[in-house]
VEXGUTOR-962210 format. One line per field, with one value per residue (C-alpha): x, y, z; chain; residue in one letter. Coordinates in Angstrom, 2 decimals, decimal comma, always signed. Layout:
% VEXGUTOR-962210
east <- X/...;
north <- Y/...;
up <- Z/...;
chain <- A/...;
resn <- A/...;
This chain:
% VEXGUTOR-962210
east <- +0,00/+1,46/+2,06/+1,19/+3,55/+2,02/+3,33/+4,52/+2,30/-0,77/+0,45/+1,52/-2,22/-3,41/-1,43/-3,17/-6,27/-5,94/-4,54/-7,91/-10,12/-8,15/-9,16/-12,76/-13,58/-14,08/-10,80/-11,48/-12,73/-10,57/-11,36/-11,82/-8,63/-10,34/-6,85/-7,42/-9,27/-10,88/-12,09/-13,90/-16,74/-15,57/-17,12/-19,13/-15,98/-14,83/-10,92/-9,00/-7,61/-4,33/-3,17/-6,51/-5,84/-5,64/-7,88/-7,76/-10,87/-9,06/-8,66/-12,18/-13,10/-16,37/-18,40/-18,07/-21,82/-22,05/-19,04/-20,51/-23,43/-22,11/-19,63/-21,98/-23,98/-20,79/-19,92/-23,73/-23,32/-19,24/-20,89/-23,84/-26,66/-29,26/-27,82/-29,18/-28,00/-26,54/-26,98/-24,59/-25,76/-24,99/-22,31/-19,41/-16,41/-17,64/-15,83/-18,95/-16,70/-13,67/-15,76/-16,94/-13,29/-11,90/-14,10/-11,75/-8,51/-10,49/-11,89/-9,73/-8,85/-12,03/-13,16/-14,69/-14,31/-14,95/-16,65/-17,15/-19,72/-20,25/-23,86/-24,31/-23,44/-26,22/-28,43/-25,43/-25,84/-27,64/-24,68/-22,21/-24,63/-23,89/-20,46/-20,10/-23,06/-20,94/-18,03/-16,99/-16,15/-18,55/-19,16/-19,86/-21,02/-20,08/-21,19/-20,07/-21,74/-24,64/-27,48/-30,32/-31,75/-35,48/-35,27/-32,45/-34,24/-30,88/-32,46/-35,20/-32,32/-30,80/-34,86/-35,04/-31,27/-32,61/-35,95/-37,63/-37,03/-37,25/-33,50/-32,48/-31,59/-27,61/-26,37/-22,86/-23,82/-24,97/-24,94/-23,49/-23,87/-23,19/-24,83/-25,23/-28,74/-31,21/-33,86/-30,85/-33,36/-34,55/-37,47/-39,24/-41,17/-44,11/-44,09/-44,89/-47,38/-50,95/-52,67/-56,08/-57,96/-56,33/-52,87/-53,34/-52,29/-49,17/-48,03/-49,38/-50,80/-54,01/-52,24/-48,91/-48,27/-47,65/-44,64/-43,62/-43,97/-41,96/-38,78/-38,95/-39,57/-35,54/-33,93/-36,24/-35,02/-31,84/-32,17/-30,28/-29,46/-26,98/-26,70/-23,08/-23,17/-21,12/-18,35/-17,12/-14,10/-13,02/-13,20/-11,67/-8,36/-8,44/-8,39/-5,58/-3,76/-4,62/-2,81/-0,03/+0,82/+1,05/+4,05/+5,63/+5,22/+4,01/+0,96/+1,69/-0,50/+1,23/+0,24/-3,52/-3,77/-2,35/-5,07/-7,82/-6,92/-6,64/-10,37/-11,50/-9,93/-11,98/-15,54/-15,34/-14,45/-14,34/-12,24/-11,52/-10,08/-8,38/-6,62/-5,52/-4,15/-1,91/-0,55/+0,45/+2,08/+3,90/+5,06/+6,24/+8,10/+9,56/+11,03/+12,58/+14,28/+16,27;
north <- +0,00/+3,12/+5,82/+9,60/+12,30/+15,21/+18,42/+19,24/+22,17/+20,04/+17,32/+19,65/+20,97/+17,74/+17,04/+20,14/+19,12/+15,13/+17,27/+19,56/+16,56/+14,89/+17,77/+17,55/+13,99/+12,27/+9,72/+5,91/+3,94/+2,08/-0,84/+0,20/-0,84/-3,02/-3,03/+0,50/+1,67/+4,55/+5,81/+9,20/+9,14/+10,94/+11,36/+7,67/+5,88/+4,45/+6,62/+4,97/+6,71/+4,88/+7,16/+8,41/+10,77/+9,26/+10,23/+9,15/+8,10/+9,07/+12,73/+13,52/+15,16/+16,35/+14,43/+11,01/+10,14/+10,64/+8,68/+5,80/+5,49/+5,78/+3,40/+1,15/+1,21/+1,10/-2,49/-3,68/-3,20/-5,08/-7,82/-8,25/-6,95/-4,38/-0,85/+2,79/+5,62/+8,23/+11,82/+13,92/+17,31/+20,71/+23,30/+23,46/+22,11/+19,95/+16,96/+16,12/+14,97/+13,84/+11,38/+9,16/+9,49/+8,25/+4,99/+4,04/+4,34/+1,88/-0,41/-0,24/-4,05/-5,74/-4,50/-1,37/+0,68/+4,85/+6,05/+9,88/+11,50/+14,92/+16,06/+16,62/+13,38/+11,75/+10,89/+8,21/+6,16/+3,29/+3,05/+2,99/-0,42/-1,91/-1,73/-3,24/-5,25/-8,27/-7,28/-8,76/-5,24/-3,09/+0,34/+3,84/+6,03/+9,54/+12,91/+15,52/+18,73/+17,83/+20,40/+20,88/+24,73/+25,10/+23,88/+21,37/+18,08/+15,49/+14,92/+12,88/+10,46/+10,40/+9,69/+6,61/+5,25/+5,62/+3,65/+4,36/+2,19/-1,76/-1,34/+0,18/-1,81/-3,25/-5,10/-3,88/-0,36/+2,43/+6,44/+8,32/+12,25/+15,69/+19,00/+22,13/+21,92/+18,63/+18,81/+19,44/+21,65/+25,25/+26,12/+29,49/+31,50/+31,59/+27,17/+27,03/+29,77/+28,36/+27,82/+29,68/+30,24/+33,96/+32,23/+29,50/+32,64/+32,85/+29,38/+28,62/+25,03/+24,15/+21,89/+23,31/+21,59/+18,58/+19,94/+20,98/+17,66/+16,46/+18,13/+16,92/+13,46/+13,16/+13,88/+11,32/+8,29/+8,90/+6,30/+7,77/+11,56/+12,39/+16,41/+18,46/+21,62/+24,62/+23,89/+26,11/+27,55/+24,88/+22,29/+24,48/+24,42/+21,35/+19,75/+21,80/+20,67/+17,17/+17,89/+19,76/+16,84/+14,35/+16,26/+17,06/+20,55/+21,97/+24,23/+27,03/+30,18/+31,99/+29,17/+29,13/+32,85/+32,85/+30,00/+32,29/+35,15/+32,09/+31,47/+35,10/+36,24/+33,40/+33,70/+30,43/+27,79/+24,38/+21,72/+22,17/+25,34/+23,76/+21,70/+24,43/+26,88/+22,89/+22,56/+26,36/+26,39/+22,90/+24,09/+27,50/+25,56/+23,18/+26,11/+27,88/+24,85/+23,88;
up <- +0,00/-0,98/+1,77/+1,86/+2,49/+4,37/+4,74/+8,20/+8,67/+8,08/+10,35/+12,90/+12,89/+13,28/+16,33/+17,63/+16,41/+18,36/+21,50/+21,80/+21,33/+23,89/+26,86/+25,40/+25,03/+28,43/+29,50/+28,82/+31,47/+33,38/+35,34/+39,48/+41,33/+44,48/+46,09/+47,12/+50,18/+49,34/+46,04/+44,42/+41,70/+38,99/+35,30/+36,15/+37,44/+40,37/+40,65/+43,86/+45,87/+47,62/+50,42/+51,89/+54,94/+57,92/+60,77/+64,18/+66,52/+69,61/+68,32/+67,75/+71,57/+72,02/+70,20/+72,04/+71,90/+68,08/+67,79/+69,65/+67,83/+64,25/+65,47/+66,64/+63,28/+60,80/+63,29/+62,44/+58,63/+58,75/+60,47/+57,83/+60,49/+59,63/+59,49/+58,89/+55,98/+58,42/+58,15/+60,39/+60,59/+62,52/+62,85/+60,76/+61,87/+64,45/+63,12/+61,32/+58,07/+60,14/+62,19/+58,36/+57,76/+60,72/+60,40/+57,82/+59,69/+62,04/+59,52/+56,40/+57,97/+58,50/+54,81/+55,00/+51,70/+51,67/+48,39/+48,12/+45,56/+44,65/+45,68/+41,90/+40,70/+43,23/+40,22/+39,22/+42,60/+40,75/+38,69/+41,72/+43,42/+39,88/+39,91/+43,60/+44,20/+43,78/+45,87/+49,28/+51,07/+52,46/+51,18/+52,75/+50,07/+51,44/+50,63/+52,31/+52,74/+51,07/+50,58/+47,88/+46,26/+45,84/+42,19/+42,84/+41,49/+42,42/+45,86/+44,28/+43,11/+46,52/+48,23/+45,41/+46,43/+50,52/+50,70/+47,63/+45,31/+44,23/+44,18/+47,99/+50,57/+49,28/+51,84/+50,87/+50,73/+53,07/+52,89/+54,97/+54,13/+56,58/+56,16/+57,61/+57,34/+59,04/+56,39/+53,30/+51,56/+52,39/+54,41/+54,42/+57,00/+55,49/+55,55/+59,38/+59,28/+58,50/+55,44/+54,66/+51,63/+51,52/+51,69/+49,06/+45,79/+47,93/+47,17/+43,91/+45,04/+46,39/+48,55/+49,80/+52,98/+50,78/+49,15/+52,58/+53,34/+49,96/+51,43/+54,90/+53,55/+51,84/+55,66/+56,99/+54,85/+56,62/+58,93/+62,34/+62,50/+64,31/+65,14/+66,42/+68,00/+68,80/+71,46/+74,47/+75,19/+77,30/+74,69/+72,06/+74,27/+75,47/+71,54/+70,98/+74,39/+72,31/+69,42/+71,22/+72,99/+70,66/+69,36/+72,75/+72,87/+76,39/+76,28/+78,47/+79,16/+75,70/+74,09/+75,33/+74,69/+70,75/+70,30/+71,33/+69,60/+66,32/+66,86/+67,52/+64,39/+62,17/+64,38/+65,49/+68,27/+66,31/+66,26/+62,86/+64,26/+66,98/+64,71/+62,58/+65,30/+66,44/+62,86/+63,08/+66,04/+65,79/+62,54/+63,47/+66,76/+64,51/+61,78/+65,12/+65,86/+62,02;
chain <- A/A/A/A/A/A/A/A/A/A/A/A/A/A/A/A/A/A/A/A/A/A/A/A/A/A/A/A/A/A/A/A/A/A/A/A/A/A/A/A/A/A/A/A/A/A/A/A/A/A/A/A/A/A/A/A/A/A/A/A/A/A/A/A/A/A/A/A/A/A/A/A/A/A/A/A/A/A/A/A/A/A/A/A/A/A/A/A/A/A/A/A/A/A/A/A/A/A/A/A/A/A/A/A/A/A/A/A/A/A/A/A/A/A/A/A/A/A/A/A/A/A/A/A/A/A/A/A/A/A/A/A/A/A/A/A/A/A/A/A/A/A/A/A/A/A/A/A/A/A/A/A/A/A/A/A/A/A/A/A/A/A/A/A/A/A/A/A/A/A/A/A/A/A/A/A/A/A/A/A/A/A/A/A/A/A/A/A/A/A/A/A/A/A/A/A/A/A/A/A/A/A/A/A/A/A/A/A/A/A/A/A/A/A/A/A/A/A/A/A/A/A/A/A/A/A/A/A/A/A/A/A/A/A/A/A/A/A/A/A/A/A/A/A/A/A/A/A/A/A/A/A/A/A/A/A/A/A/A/A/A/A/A/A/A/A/A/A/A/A/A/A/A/A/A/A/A/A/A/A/A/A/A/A/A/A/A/A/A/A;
resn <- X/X/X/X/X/X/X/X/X/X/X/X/X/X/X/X/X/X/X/X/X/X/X/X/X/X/X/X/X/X/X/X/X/X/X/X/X/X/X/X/X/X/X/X/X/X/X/X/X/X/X/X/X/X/X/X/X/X/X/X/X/X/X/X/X/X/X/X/X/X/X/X/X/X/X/X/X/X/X/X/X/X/X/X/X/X/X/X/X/X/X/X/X/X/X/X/X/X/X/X/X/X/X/X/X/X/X/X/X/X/X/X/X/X/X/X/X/X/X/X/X/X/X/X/X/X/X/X/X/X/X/X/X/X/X/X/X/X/X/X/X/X/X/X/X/X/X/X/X/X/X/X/X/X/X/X/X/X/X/X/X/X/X/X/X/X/X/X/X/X/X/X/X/X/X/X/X/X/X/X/X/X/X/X/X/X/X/X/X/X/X/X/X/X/X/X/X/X/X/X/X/X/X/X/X/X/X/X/X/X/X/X/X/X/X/X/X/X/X/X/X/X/X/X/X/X/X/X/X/X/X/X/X/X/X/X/X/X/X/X/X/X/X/X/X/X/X/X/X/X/X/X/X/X/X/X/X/X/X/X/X/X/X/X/X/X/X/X/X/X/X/X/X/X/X/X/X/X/X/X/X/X/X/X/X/X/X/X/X/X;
């Protein structure tokens, strides 16, 4: 077969051409690497992640009666019992995220798996059962922050993955999700006021306290809610004591004082805070001592 010469302009543009189409068309799908322990949903694949933070039980303060019940449930669903879809809802930085993270430091061992989904991707969840419905481990399916606008219609797909459908109810699957807000869609005044005939042009429906009762309906599929709160002073200081420690370093009154002024400046007494002001200050004591 004879061979065509092309000029190197044109095969220079084609190489530009093949290069564009590249960062367009979406990558080939791989097959899911089961050796990891921890993987992300991204354009409808399974992407493992191998070195997954690490996030300790023993460093969560504060919250020790959340802990113990989504500890309790996460042991029901490794040992094949019933087990609830877990919403963890409340202030941020309450440890609301680290606490689903931690359970894989604990669990990583007796086959517990860590999927995380963006809240827009939620409508692919049938397609994440298919690809492990025939795998050994046991899957969390995490979404963190998770929240819905008025006309945000992906919360139906999340209602059909809970309860709703012929298809819920994996026994190698559960969702666990956090939010800042326990029904995950807004609510308005004017929903807990009630309804009379002068009312009912408001709303637009001759029936309105059934679409009130459509949102509240996707939080209560969740089958345990767990709520954090706001944390004192107290516990502010004594997490970063915690974290101080575990290096060595001695938390003296300047120490104490530079972490208050740390929250004060961001608004906020959290342990996420906490656990920024420690990785400051061990940091800062560690570049005085090189």
């Amino acid at each position: 077969m004879a061979t065509i010469d092309l000029p190197d302009n044109i095969i220079a543009q084609l190489s530009t051409v093949l290069s564009q189409l590249q960062q367009v068309l979406p990558e080939p799908k791989q097959p899911t690497d089961f050796e990891a322990i921890a993987f992300r949903w991204h354009e409808k694949q399974l992407k493992a992640i191998y070195n997954p933070k690490a996030v300790l039980l023993e460093d969560l303060k504060g919250i020790e009666r959340q802990t113990a019940k989504i500890i309790q449930n996460t042991e029901q669903f490794l040992n094949g019992l019933p087990a609830n879809d877990i919403l963890l809802t409340g202030s941020r930085g309450t440890g609301k995220s680290s606490i689903v993270r931690s359970l894989l430091t604990k669990y990583a061992d007796q086959g517990l798996r860590l999927i995380e989904i963006e809240r827009d991707d939620l409508s692919e969840l049938p397609e994440i059962q298919k690809i492990i419905k025939d795998r050994p481990e046991k899957f969390i399916v995490y979404c963190d922050d998770l929240a819905f606008n008025a006309e945000d219609e992906n919360y139906r797909s999340l209602k059909s993955v809970l309860d709703g459908s012929l298809q819920s109810g994996s026994s190698n699957f559960v969702i666990y999700a956090t939010s800042n807000r326990r029904h995950l869609l807004p609510e308005f005044m004017h929903e807990n006021t009630p309804v009379t005939k002068v009312d009912v042009p408001q709303y637009k429906e001759l029936h309105p306290q059934e679409a009130i009762e459509e949102k509240i309906s996707l939080s209560d599929r969740f089958g345990l809610w767990l709520s954090f709160y706001p944390m004192d002073q107290q516990l502010y200081l004594e997490i970063v004591e915690h974290y101080l420690a575990k290096e060595n370093i001695s938390f003296t009154d300047g120490v104490r004082a530079e972490a208050l002024r740390w929250c004060q400046a961001r608004g906020q007494r959290s342990g996420r805070a906490a656990y920024q002001f420690s990785k400051h200050w061990i940091g800062s004591e560690r570049l005085k001592a090189l």
